[in-house]
N, C-alpha and C positions, 0 to 999 in steps of 0.2 A: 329624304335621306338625312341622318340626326350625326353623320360623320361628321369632323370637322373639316371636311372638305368643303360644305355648304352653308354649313351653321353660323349664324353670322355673330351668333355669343362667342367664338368661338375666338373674338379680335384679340386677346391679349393671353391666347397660345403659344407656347413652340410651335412652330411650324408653319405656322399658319398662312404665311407668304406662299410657302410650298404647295399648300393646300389646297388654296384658292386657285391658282395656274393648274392644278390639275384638274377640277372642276371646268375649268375655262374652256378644254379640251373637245366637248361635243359641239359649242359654239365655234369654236375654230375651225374646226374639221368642215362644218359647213361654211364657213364665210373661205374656204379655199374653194369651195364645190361651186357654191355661186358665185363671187365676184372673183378668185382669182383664179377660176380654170380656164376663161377664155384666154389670157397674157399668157399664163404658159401654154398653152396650147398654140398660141402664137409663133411665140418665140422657137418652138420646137418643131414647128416649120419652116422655119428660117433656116434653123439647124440643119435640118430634114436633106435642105435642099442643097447644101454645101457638101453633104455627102462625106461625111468625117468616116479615116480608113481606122480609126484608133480612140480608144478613151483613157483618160487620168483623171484621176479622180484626185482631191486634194483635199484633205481637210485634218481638225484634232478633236481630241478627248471626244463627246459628243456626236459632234457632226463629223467627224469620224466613221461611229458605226453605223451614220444614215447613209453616208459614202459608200460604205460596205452592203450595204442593204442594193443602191444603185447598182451597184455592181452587178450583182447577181441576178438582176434584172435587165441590164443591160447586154447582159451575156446569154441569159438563159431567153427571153422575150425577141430582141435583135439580132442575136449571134455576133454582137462587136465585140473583140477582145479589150478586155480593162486592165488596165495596173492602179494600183493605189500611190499616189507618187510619195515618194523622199525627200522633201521640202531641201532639206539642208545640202543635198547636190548641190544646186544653183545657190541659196541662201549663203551656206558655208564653204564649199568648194569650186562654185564662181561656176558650174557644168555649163554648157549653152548647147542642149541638145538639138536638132532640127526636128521641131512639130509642125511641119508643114504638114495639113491635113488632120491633123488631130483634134479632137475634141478636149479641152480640159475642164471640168468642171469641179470649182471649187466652194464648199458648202463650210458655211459660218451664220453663226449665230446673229453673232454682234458685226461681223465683217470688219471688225477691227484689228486683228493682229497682224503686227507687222512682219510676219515670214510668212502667210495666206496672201496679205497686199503682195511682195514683193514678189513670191511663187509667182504668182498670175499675170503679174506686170511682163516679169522674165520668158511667160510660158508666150502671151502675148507676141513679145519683141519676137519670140525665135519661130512666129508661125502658127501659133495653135490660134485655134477658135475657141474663144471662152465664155462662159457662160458661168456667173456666180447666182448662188443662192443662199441669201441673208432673210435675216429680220428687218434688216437696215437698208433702204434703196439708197439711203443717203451716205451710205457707210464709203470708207475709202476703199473695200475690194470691190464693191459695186459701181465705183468710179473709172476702176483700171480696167475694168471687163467687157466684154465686145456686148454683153447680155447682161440681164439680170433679172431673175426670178426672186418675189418678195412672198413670204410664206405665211404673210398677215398674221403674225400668234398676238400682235397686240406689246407693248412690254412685258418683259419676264425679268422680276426682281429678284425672287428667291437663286442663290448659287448652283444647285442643282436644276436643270435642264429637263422638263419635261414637255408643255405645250409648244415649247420649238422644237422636241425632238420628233412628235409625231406627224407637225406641220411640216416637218422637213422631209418624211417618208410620203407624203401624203403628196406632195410638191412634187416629188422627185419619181413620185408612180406617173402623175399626171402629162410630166413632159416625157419619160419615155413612151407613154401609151401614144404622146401626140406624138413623137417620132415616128413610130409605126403607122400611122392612119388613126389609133382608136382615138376615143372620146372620153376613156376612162370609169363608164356608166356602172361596172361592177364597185367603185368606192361611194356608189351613193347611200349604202346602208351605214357606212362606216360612222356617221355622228348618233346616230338611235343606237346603235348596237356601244357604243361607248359612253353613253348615259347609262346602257345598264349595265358594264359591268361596276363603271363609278358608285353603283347604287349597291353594289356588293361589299363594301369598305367592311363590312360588320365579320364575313367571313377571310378577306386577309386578316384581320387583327387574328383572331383566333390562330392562324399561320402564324403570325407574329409573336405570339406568346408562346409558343413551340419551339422556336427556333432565335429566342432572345439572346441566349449566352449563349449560342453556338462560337466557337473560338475559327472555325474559317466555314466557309461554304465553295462549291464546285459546281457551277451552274455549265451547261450543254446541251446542243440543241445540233441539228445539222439545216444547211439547204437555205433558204428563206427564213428560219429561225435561227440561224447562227448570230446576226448581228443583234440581236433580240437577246440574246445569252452574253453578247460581251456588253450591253447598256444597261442590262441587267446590274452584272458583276460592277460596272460604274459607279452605276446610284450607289447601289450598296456599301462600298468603299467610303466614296465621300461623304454619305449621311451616317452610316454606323458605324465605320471603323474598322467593319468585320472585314477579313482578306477575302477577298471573292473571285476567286480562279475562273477562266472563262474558258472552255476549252470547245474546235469541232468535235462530235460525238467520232469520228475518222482516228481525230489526234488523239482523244482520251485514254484509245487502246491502247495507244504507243508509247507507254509510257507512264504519265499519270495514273490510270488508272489503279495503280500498284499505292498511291497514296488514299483508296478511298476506303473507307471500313464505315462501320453500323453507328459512327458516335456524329461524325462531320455530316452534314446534310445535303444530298447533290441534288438540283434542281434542275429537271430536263423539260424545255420547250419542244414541246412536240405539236409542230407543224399540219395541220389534216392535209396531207397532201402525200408529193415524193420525196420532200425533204423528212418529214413524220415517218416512214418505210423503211427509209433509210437509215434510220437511227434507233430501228426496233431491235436490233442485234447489239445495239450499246446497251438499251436497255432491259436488254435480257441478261447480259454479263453484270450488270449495277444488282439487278437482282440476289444473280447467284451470290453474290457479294455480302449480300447480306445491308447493303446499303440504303439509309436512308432518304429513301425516293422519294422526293416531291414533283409532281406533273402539273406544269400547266398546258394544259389543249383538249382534246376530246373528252365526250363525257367516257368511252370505255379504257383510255388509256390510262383517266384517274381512279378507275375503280383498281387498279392494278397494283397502284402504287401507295407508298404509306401514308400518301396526304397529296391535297394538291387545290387543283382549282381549272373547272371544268369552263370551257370558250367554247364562245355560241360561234361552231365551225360553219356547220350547217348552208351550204347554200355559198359559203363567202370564198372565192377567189383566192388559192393560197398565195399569191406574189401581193394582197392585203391584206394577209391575216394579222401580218407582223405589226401593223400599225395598231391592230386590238392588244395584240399578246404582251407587251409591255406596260399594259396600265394596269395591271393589278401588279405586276413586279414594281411599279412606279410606290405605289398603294405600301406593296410587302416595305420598300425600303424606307419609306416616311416613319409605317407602322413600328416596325424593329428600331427604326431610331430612336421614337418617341418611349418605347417601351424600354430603352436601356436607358431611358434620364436625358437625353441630348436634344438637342435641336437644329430639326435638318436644313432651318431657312440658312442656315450659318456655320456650315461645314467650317473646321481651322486651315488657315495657311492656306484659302482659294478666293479668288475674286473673280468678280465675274466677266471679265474681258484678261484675258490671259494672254501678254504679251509675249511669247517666242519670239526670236530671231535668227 
């Protein structure tokens, strides 16, 4: 690949921090598969056996939409019911709910910020079973938590969040499969199959120059690609600037949908699965619309559409698809950076440990 993803002329680029961490990404994906599935696997036995009646999930920006991702796996795979917590109850309004029996797991990057520490500390004190998930085993939320799952991405310098975002879906498939019994065996294609679409850089760009001066984007997905639709709209924010609206394809009708027309560009992840099904009737109405459709997932749902970017579904487990569907969106928001003059290693007014409280 001659992308600057891999190119090593490539040292005294924008971006090129960025770059490089996304390239890291099939390396990653197997040093979870081989050294760090047996510890979660572990750990998720431990879990297992406590028999947690409830889930919270806790986290920001990022690790956020891997939360999200959790979620729907832990509901849809287990049948445990999840809430996404409100940090600032306990943080800001002192709450001290009773988590006897619950499970909290809270996912961070850096496991630095101090309303994640504290969340956890509190969730701790009142009862929960905790389990964090960092980059950081040495970090302080992985000191206050009963558990800790390390998602091995290696450091991640560049400000925008990619080899940890997919380590973290990857992480977080692994320990609910070992809740259940399984072993996980469906994520073992996931590092080959993400070399090739990394290898594809040459057709995002071409996306990229399509969709340079677009003045906002509307990205949607539903199911197992919802979270995939709002990390999407993330990158894009922080590395281009462009507003990128993230909507369920459910919520779109409701509403939004009245701001879409033929000039703004809606990008629908579509899932090969029942979250995919489900969201054929959104985009059948983006159609009538007259709106410019971008698909990324199956090869016939791109023929359909005005442009897009066809995933090797094929064969792959749709509660892992999400961990492919986001590296060419990773790819799209590098590329449309670079192509509007910017440089995505250094987003303005963001650091990379983002202190809340």
């Amino acid at each position: 690949m001659t992308a600057p993803t891999t190119d090593p002329r490539s040292a005294d680029l924008p971006g090129r921090i960025m770059a490089r961490e996304m390239a890291e990404q099939p390396a990653v994906l197997r040093r979870i598969l081989e050294t760090g599935a047996p510890r979660i696997h572990e750990v998720a036995r431990e879990v297992a056996a406590r028999r947690p009646r409830f889930v919270l999930l806790t986290a920001r920006g990022t690790s956020d939409n891997a939360a999200l991702y959790a979620k729907y796996l832990l509901e849809i795979r287990l049948g445990l019911p999840c809430g996404l917590t409100s940090m600032s109850t306990t943080t800001a309004y002192g709450a001290r709910p009773d988590l006897t029996d619950v499970l909290v797991i809270t996912v961070s990057q850096s496991g630095g910020s101090p309303d994640l520490v504290a969340s956890t500390r509190a969730a701790r004190d009142a009862g929960a079973l905790t389990v964090a998930v960092t980059n950081n085993p040495d970090s302080p939320l992985a000191a206050v938590s009963e558990f800790h799952i390390d998602i091995m991405a290696g450091p991640e310098r560049a400000l925008p969040a990619t080899k940890t975002y997919t380590a973290s879906l990857l992480a977080l498939y692994l320990f609910v499969e070992g809740l259940r019994g399984g072993d996980g065996a469906p994520a073992k294609v996931l590092p080959d199959l993400a070399e090739q679409l990394l290898a594809r850089q040459d057709e995002v760009r071409t996306l990229a120059s399509r969709y340079r001066f677009a003045e906002r984007m509307v990205i949607t997905s539903r199911g197992y690609g919802y979270p995939t639709a709002k990390e999407a709209a993330l990158k894009l924010m922080e590395t281009s600037y462009i507003p990128a609206l993230s909507y369920s394809g459910a919520d779109l009708l409701h509403g939004p949908l009245a701001m879409v027309d033929n000039v703004s560009p809606v990008i629908a992840v579509v899932t090969d699965g029942k979250g995919g099904a489900a969201l054929q009737p959104v985009l059948d109405r983006l159609r009538d619309r007259g709106a410019d459709l971008v698909v990324i997932g199956p090869a016939g749902q791109v023929e359909q559409a005005s442009a897009g970017f066809v995933l090797p579904t094929e064969g792959v487990a749709e509660e892992i698809q999400p961990i492919l569907e986001i590296i060419p969106l990773q790819l799209l928001a590098y590329e449309v950076t670079i192509a509007r003059g910017q440089d995505p290693d250094a987003p303005r007014a963001l650091a990379k440990v983002t202190e809340t409280r």
